[in-house]
N, C-alpha and C positions, 0 to 999 in steps of 0.2 A: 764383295761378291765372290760367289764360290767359281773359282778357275772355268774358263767353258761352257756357264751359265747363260740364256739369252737373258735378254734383258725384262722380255716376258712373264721368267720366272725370278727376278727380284723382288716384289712383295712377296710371294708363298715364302719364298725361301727365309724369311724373317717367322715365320710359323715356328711357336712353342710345343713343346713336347704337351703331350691331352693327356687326361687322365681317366680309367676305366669307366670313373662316374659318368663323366663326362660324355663319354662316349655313348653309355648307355642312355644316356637320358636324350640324346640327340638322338636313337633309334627309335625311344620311344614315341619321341613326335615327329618323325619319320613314319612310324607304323599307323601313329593314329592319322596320317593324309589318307593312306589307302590310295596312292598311286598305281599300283600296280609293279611295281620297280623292283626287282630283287637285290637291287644294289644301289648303295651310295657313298661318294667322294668327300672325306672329308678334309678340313686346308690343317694339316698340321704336321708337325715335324715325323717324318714318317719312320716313328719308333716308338715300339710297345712291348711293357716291360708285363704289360697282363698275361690271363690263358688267352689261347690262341681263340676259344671257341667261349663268347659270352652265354648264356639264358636271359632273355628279355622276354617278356610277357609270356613264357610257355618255349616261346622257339630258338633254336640254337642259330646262332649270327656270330658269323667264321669273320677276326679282324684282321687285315694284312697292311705291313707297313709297304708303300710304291716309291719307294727314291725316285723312278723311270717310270715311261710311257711303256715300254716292254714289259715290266715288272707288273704295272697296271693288268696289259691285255693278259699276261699270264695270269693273274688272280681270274681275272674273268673267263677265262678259259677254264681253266681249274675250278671252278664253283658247281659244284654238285646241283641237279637240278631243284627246286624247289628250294633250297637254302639260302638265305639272306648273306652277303658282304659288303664289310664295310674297307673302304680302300682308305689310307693315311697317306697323305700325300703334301708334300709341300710345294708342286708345280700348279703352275695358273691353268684356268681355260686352257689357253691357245697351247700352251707348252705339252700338256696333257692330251687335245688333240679329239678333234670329232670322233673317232671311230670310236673311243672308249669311252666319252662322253653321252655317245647314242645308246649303251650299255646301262649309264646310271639315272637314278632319281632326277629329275627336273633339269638333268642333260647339263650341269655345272658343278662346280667343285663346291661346297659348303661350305661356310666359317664356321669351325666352331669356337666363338666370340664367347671368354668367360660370362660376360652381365648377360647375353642373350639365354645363358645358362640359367643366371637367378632369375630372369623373369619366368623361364618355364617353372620353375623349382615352388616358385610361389602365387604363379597361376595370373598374373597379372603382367602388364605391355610395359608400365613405365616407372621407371626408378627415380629412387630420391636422388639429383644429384651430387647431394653431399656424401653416398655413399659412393659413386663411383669415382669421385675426385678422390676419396680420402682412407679407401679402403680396399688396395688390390689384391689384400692377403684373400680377400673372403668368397671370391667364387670358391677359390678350391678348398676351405676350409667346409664350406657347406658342404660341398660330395664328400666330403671325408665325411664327413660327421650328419650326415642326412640323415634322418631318425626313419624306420622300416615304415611307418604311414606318411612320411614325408614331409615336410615344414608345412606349417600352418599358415593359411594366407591371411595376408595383413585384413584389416574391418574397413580399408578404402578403398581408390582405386592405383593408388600410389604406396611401392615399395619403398616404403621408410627406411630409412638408415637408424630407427632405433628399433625397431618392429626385428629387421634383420639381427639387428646384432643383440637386443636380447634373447632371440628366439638362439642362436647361433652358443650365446655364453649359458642359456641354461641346458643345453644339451654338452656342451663339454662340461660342462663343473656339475653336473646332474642337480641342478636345483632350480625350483620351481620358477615360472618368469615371475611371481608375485614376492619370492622372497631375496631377489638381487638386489641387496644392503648389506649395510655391515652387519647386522643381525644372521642373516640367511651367510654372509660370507663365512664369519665366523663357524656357525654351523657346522658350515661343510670343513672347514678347519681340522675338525675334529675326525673326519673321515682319512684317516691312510690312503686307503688304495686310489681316493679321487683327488690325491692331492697324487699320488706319484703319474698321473694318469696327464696332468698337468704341468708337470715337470716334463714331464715328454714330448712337451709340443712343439712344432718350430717354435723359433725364435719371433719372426713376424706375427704368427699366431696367437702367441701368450701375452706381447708386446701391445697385439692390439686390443686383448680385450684387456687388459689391464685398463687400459688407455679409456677403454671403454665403461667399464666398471668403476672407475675412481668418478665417472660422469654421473652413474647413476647410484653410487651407495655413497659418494660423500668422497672424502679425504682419507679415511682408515682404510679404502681399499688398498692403498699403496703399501702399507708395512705388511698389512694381511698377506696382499699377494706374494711381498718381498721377502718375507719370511717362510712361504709354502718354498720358492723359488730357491731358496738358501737350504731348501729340507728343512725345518724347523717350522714348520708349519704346526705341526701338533704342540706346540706351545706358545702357539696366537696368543689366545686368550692369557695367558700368564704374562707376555711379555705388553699385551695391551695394559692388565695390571699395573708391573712394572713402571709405562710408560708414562702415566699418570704420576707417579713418585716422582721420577728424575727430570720429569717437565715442569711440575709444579703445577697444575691447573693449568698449564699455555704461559705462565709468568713470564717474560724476554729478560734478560740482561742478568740471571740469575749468578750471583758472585761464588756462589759455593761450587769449590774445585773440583770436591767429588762427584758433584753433578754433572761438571764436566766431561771428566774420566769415565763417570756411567755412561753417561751419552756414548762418548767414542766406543767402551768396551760393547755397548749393546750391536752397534753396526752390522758387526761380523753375523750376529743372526737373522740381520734382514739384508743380508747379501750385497755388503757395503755401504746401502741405504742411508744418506743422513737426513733423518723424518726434518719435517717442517713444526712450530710449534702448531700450528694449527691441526697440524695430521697428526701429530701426538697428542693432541685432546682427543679428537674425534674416537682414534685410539683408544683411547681411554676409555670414553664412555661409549663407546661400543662394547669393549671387554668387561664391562660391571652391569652393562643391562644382559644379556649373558649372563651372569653370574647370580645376577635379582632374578629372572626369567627363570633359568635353572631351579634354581631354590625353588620357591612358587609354583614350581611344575611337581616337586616331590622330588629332584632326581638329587638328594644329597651329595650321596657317596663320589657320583661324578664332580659335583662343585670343593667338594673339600680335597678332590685331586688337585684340581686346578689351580689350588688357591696354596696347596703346600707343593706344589712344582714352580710359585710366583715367586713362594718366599726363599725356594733354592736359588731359583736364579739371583735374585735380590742379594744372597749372601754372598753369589760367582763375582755381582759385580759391584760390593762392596759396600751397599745402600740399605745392608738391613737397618740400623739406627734413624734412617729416615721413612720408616714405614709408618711414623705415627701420622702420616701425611693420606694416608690409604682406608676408605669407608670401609672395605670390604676384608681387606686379610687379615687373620685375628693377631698376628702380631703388631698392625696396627693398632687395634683394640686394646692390647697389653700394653701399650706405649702409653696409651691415652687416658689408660687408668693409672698409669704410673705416676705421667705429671699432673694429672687430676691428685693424686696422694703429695704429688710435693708441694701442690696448690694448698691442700688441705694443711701441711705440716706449717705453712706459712701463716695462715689462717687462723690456727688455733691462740689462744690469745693466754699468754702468761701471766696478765692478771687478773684472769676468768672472764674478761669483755670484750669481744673480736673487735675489730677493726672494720668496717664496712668496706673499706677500699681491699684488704687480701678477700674480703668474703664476696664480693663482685668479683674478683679474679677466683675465686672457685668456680663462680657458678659457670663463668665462661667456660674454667675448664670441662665441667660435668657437660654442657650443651655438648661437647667435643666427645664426650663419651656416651651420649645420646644418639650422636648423630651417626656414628658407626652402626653398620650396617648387618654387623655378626656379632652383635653386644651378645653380650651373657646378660641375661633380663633379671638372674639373683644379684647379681655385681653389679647391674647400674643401677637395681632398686636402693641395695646399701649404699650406693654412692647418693644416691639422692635424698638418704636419710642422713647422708653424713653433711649435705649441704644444710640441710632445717636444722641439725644442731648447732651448724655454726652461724644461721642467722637468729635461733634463739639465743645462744651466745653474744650475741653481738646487741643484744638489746641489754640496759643497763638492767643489773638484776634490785628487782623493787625492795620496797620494804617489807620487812615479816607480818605477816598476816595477822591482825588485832584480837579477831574472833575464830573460835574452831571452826566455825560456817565460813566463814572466808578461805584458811587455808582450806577445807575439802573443797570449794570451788577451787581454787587453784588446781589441787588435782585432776578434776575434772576437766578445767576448760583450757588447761595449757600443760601441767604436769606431766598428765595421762598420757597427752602426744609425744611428749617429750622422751619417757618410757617405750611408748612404739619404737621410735625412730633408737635410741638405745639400744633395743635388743636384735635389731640389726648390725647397727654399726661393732657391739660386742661380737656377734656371731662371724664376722670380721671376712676377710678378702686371703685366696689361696696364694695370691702376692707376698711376699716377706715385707716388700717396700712399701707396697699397699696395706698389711696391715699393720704397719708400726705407726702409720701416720695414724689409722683409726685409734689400736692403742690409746696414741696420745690424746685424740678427742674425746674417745671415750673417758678418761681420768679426768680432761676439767672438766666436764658436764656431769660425771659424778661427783663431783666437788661441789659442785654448785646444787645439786638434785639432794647430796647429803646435807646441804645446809637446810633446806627446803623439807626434809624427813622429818630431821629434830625438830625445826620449827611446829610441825603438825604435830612430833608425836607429845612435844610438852605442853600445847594448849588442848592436846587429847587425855592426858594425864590430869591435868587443872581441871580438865569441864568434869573429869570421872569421878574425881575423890569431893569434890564441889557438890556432886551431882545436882548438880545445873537444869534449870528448864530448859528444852530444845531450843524453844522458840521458832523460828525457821528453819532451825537444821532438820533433817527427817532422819530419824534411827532405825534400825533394820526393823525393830520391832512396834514401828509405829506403819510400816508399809500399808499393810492389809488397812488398818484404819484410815489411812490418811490419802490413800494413790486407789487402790482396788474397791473400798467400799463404797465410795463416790460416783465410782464407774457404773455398778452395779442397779445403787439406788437410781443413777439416770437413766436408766434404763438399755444401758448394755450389758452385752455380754463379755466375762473375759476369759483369755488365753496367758496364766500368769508363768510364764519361762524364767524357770529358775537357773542358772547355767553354772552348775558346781565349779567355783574358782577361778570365775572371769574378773578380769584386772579390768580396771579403766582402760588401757592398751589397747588389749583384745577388742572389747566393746566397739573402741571406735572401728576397728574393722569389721566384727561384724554388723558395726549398722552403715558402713561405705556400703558394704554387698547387699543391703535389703534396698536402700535407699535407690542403689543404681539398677535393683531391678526396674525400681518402677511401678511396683505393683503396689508397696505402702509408702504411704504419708508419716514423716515423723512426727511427734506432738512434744510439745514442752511449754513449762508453766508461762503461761500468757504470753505466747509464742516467744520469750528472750531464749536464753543460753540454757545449753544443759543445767541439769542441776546432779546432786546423786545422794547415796546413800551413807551413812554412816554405820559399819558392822559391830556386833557384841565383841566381847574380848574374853580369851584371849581369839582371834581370829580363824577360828576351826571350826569344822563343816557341823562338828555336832552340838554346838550354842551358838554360834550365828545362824545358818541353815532351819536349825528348832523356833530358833526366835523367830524369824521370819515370817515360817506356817502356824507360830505359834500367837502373834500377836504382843508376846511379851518375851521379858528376857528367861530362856527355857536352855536346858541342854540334853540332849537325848539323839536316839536313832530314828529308824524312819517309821517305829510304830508310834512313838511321840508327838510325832509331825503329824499322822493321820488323823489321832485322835484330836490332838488339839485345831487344825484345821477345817475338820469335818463337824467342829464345834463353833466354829467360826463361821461358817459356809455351808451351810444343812444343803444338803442336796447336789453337791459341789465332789469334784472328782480331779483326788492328788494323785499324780502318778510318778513311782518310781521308776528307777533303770529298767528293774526288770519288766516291767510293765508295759513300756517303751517296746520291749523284742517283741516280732511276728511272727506268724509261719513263713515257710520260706513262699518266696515269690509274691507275697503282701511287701507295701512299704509303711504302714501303718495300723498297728490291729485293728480289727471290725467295729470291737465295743470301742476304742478308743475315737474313731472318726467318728461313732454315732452319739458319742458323748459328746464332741464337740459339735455336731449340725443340730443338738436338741436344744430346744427354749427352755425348756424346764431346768436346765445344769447353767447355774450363772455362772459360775468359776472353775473351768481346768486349767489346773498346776501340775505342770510336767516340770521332775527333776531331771537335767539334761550333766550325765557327768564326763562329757564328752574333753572338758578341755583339763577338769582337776585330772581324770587319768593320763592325759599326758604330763603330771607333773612327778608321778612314777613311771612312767614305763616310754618315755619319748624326751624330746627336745621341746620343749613349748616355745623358748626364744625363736625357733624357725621356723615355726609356724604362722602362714596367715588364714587368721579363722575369720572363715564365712561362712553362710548357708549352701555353699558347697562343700566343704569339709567337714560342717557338723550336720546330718544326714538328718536326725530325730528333727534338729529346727525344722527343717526345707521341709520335710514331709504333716508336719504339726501345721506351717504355715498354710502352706495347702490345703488344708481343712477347716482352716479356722480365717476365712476371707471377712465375715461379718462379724468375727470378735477383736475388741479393743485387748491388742498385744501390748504387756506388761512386761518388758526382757528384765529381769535384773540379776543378777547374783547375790551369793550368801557372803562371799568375803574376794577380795583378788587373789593376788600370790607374788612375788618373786621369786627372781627365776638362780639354782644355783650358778657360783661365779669363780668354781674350778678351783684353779691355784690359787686364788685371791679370798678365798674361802678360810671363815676366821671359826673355828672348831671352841665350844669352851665346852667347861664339864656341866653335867648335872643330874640332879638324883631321878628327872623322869626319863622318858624316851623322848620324847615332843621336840620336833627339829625348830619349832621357832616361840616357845613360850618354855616357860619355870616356873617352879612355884618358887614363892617371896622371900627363902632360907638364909641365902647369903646375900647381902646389898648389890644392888645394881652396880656392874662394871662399865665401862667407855662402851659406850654405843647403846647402856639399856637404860631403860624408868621402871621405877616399880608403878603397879597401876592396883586402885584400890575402890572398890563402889561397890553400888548395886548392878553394875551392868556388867561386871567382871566375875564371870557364870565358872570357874573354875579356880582350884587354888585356895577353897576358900574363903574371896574375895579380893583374895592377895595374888596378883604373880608380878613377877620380870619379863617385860617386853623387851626385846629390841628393835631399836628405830633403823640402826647399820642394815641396810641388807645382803649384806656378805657374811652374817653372826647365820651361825646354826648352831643348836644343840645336840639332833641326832644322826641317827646314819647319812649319807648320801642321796639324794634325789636329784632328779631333773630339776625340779620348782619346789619352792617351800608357802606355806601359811600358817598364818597363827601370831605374827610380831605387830608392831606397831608402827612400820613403813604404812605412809598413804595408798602406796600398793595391793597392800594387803587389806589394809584398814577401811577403803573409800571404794562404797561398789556403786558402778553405772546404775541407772537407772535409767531407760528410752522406754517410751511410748509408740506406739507405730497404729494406723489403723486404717482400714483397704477399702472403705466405705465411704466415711462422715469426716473430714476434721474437725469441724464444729462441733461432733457431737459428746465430747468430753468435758464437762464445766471444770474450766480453768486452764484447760490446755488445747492450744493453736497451734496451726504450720511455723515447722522449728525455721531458723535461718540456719546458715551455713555452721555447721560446730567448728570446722578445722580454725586453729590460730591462723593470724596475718602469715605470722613468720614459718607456717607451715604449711602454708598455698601461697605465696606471694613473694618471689625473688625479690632482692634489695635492688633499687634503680643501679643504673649502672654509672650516675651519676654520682651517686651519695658518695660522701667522705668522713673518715669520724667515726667516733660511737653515735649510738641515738642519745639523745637528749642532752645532749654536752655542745656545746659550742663552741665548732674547731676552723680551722679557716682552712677555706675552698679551694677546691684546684681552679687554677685559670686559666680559661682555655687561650691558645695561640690566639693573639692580635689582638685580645684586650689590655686594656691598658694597665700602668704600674700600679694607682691608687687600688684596683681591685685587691691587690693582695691586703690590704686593710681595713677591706671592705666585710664586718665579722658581721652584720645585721642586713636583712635585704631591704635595697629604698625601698621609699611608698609606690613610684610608679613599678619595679618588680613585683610586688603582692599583687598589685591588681593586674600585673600579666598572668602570674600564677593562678588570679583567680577566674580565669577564663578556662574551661576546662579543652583540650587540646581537641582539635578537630571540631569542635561546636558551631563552627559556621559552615561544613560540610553538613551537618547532622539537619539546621535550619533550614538550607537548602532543599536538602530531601524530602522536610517533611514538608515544605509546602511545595513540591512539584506537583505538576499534572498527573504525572504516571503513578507518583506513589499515592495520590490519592485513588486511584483508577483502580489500585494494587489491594486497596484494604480489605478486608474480610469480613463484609459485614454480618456473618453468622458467628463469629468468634472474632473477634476485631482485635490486636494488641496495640493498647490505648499509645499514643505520640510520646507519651513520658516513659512509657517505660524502656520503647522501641532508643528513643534517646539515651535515656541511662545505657543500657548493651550497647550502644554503638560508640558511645564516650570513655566506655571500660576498656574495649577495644583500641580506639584510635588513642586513646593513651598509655596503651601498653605493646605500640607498635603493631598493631593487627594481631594481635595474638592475647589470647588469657583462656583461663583454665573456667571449666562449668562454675568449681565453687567461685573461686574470684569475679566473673560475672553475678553469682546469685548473690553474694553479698557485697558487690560493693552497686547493686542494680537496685536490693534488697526483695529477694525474689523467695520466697520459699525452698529450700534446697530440692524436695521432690519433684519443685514444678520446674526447674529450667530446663532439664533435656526436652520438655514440652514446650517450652516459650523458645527455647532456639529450632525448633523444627518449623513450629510458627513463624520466627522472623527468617529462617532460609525459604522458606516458601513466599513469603512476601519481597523478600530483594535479588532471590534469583532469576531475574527477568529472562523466559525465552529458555531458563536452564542452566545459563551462564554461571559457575561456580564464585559468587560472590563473596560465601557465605560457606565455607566445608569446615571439618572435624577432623583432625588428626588421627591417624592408627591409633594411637590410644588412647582413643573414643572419650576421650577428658579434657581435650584442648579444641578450641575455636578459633579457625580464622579469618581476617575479615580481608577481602584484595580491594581496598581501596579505591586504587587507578580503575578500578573494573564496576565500580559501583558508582563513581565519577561519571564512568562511560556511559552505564548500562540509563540512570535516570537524566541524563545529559545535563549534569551539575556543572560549575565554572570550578576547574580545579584553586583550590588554594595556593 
């Protein structure tokens, strides 16, 4: 008690110092009584650091501090007429005294009581009392920070303690009340001046919205904040990054010392802070949705800040080697293709036959390089072609082909891929480590692809100087008779695309890109496997190309071709390159569209030389050719909806192969044939018939495709590689698939081993009989166990998940479900949902269509169909992968959605 004090005045005298807000807002509902009073006593420490003279609603209101009852009568004394005062006082009633009391408002001293504050502030009588228990930073945090239209009252009749104090933290940290998360935290992260704004605040005040904020955005509020709080705010989001590396996912007990030591050195930037694992996850995945958010908004240039300010700190504290642990920072990326390449080096098989077991630890690794989240889409395509080569590898390589028909199917239905996924893996990775691995895949799969050349080109030799009946095989110059005038006479019409110098390769990419339009049906003989062509020799545009339009073995230019085509095809319209060109702002010339909408033109043949001129004047190994890259198709397409499309080429090509490039001499120019002068060297045949349209029936082919004779180019033709030799032949048509005799909806073209990862079981080569890994807690005798018992087959032969599948289809709901205008029949609904639940909820369109046995055109249509039939209510039973090629199925959710008995 202050010396001399009555006793009276021992509560005032416990009166805290008020503050201007405060003050003011107590005049305000003061004025709004309309007493008539020109003065009022308020109970508070009678000291004020404000102006003497407030402005409340328009009028000037003079404040005076009153230690004394004399102090008092003086203000009031002193008070100019008409002008409001307010008196600061820390004496009681009595102390204070009637006389001066008969002077003020409602004739008593006023409290002003912080919480009687917030309920004027937000217009309502009664507060939460969790906030008055728990929060006495916050009256005076609100007059500090009361926004110029004033807090928004709460939607009850009760002042919340969350109402308040989001209203309270989005006006200090300037963000919105709908985005106080780690999301909207981070956000503001990135803002300077509202972090320094923050830094500024009491200590009580910062403490408690912290306190408050970690309640309503999770656990990351805490590093967030602790790091703004340490000044390093503007490297949230990197050290969120970071956070994720040196926590591991949240892992506890993590033995790795530098992990340790990252941890301690991170501290110091979240102002001593030692995160919890839980708040270093959250951490984390706050800082990479950020980073995916960013991205997806457009805003690059800011995320590739973020992400090379992640990997500086990363190298401060010691942990760059462990970034391969990070979806998002492309160092991580770099890591993941790295050991993806030592997977690969392991993988590749020294006696030309992978291993199953290193070719499962590829593919794991490539998932890993998948799964990064700032992949290079050139560099994980190659890596994905470098995994199909090593599971074609890994299949025992068969026996040589008995008949010439045989080996060009080869080409065609496994060869050809083989070649795709090749001139990838050649074109190789800007890695040194990564491409030494490819390197090395690439030499045994040419090892093997060159045993596979010779084999073709010496039963192509034998059937030429034989000259042999076809029999089944089709020769370039049996096309028109055999594929085209059948068409005709059934009464369609065709669109016969000639594509100057598509490989098998090529082909299958351009028929990926029609097929996933959508718009055409492929055709093939009696809906089996591709089939293809066999070209004249030597393999060059002007006697295989002639042959073609010519119907027989011919060699000439493009006035040869007309004549003998339009000899063939009365009434019929071949069209050249140049022919192809429009005025500008056409994508198709006039006569040319009207030539293809006319009934009277059974046959347009468009020469497209869109891929042989990249074999001068470009890369064709780096190209993927579609009907978006080759412009004449797409717009030819487009025209021709109700003609039966005949794609083929005149000859393929191989592509040059740089320093591995094997030069020999000769008396013509021609980079990939000779005439018959001097005997064939290592890698040629001489070839000899009636179908051998140059050289006077004689030349030197070669089968090597690394032999060239002339100058340099991008790509060569003319030898006797399968490549060059073996041209596609697809069907495609936008109408009928019936309506071509002898050709139906194709199945799936792509090989097993080039849609279909190795289980991650298997062990061994295929077809050899090797003993099995054993899993922990079986017993000793299995490791002698080289044949599976009787009761193992018949578990095998139960296909996985089939009593789920039973379940469903006879429930209530899915019968409730079916479609009776387009119904998809129980069998096949089964097959898709068996392809699936055996490949862990996941497989790719082709793998579905063929192992469902689906027509390849029609499954993006039959998986639309069966998402609409099991997505009960909406519920993602049933979605597609970003790259609109994968399916998968959420099991537990599809258990739920038809209330099945889980397995």
């Amino acid at each position: 008690m202050t010396p001399g004090a009555s006793p009276a005045a021992t509560v005032a005298s416990r009166a805290s110092a008020v503050q201007p807000e405060a003050v003011r807002r107590k005049v305000q509902a003061w004025m709004a009584e309309k007493d008539g009073a020109m003065a009022i006593a308020l109970g508070a420490r009678p000291e004020w650091a404000g102006e003497p003279i407030l402005h409340v609603q328009g009028e000037a209101v003079r404040v005076v501090p009153c230690p004394t009852p004399i102090a008092a009568r003086a203000a009031l004394h002193d008070r100019v007429e008409g002008a409001r005062l307010v008196i600061l006082t820390d004496l009681s009633d009595t102390a204070l005294g009637d006389g001066v009391l008969a002077h003020v408002s409602q004739q008593t001293v006023r409290s002003v009581e912080p919480w009687d504050l917030v309920r004027q502030m937000f217009g309502r009588t009664t507060l939460d009392p969790r906030l008055v228990r728990s929060a006495k930073w916050v009256p005076a945090a609100l007059a500090d920070f009361a926004p110029p239209e004033g807090w928004p009252p709460p939607p009850g009749t009760v002042v919340t303690r969350d109402h308040v104090l989001s209203c309270l933290a989005a006006e200090v940290l300037g963000v919105p009340h709908d985005r106080l998360d780690s999301a909207g935290l981070l956000e503001w992260s990135t803002d300077a001046p509202a972090q320094l704004r923050f830094i500024a605040l009491p200590e009580p005040v910062s403490a408690g919205l912290t306190t408050f904020l970690t309640e309503v955005a999770g656990a990351a509020a805490v590093p967030i904040l602790a790091a703004v709080r340490a000044r390093h705010g503007v490297d949230a989001i990197a050290l969120g990054l970071i956070a994720g590396v040196i926590w591991r996912d949240g892992a506890t007990g993590d033995p790795d010392v530098r992990l340790a030591v990252a941890r301690t050195r991170l501290e110091p930037r979240l102002g001593g802070v030692r995160l919890t694992e839980v708040q270093a996850s959250e951490f984390h995945q706050a800082a990479e949705a950020w980073v995916i958010r960013t991205v997806d908004s457009g805003a690059r240039s800011e995320t590739v800040k973020v992400l090379r300010r992640a990997e500086a700190i990363a190298a401060e504290l010691d942990v760059t080697p462990l970034l391969g642990s990070s979806v998002l920072l492309p160092e991580g990326f770099a890591q993941r293709v790295r050991a993806f390449a030592a997977a690969v080096r392991l993988a590749v098989p020294a006696g030309g036959t992978a291993v199953n077991g290193t070719v499962t630890r590829a593919q794991a690794a490539l998932a890993e390089v998948e799964a990064h989240r700032a992949a290079d889409s050139v560099r994980v395509e190659t890596a994905r072609m470098a995994v199909r080569l090593l599971r074609w590898l890994a299949a025992a390589d068969g026996p040589a082909p008995v008949t010439l028909l045989d080996a060009l199917h080869r080409q065609v239905r496994d060869d050809g891929w083989v070649d795709r996924a090749r001139l990838d893996v050649f074109a190789g990775d800007p890695d040194p480590a990564v491409a030494d691995a490819y390197r090395l895949l690439h030499k045994v799969a040419d090892a093997r692809r060159a045993r596979h050349d010779q084999q073709f080109a010496t039963l192509l030799a034998e059937a030429t100087v034989a000259e042999s009946p076809p029999g089944g095989l089709l020769r370039v110059e049996d096309v028109l008779d055999r594929v085209v005038r059948p068409i005709v006479h059934g009464g369609r019409r065709v669109l016969l695309l000639v594509m100057d110098g598509m490989s098998v390769a090529a082909a299958t990419e351009l028929a990926d890109s029609l097929i996933r339009s959508g718009s055409w049906a492929e055709l093939t003989p009696d809906g089996g496997p591709r089939t293809g062509v066999l070209a004249a020799l030597p393999t060059i545009t002007e006697v295989s190309r002639c042959s073609l339009l010519s119907g027989r073995i011919a060699s000439g230019g493009q006035a040869a071709e007309r004549a003998a085509f339009a000899q063939a095809f009365p009434g019929s319209l071949l069209l050249h390159k140049s022919a192809l060109r429009s005025a500008a702002g056409v994508a198709l010339d006039v006569d040319v569209q009207d030539a293809l909408g006319n009934p009277a033109v059974p046959v347009v043949a468009a020469v497209v030389n869109t891929i042989d001129d990249a074999l001068d004047r470009s890369d064709p190994g780096t190209i993927v050719w579609s009907d978006e890259n080759i412009r004449a198709v797409r717009h030819l397409l487009a025209s021709a909806q109700d003609r039966v499309v005949v794609l083929i080429s005149d000859h393929g090509h191989v592509i040059d192969r740089g320093p591995e490039s094997v030069v020999r001499p000769s008396e013509s120019s021609e980079n990939r044939w000779r005439p018959a002068t001097t005997p064939p060297g290592d890698g040629e045949i001489v070839f000899r018939g009636s179908r051998v349209a140059a050289g006077g029936g004689s030349v030197v082919l070669p089968w090597r495709e690394e032999i060239r004779y002339g100058p340099r180019k991008a790509g060569y033709h003319g030898g006797a590689a399968p490549a060059e030799a073996v041209i596609p032949l697809l069907l495609f048509s936008a109408v009928d698939e019936a309506g071509v005799p002898g050709w139906t909806d194709a199945p799936v073209a792509a090989p097993v081993w080039w849609r279909e990862p190795l289980p991650e079981a298997a062990s061994g080569n295929r077809g050899a009989t090797t003993r099995r890994a054993v899993p922990s807690g079986r017993q000793a005798e299995a490791l002698f166990d080289l044949t599976p018992a009787p009761a193992r087959v018949a578990a095998k032969a139960t296909p996985p998940g089939s009593g789920i599948v039973d379940a469903l289809l006879a429930s209530d709901l899915y019968g409730q479900r079916r479609d009776a205008r387009a119904p998809l029949p129980d069998e096949r609904v089964a097959a898709l949902l068996g392809v699936l639940l055996a490949g862990g909820g996941r497989a790719s369109f082709d793998s579905l269509a063929a192992k469902a046995g689906i027509p390849a055109h029609r499954i993006g249509g039959t998986i639309t169909a069966l998402r609409k039939l099991l997505q009960v209510e909406g519920y993602p039973v049933l979605t597609i992968d970003p790259d609109g090629q994968t399916v998968k199925l959420d099991k537990d959710l599809l258990i739920e959605q038809f209330g099945l008995e889980s397995p």
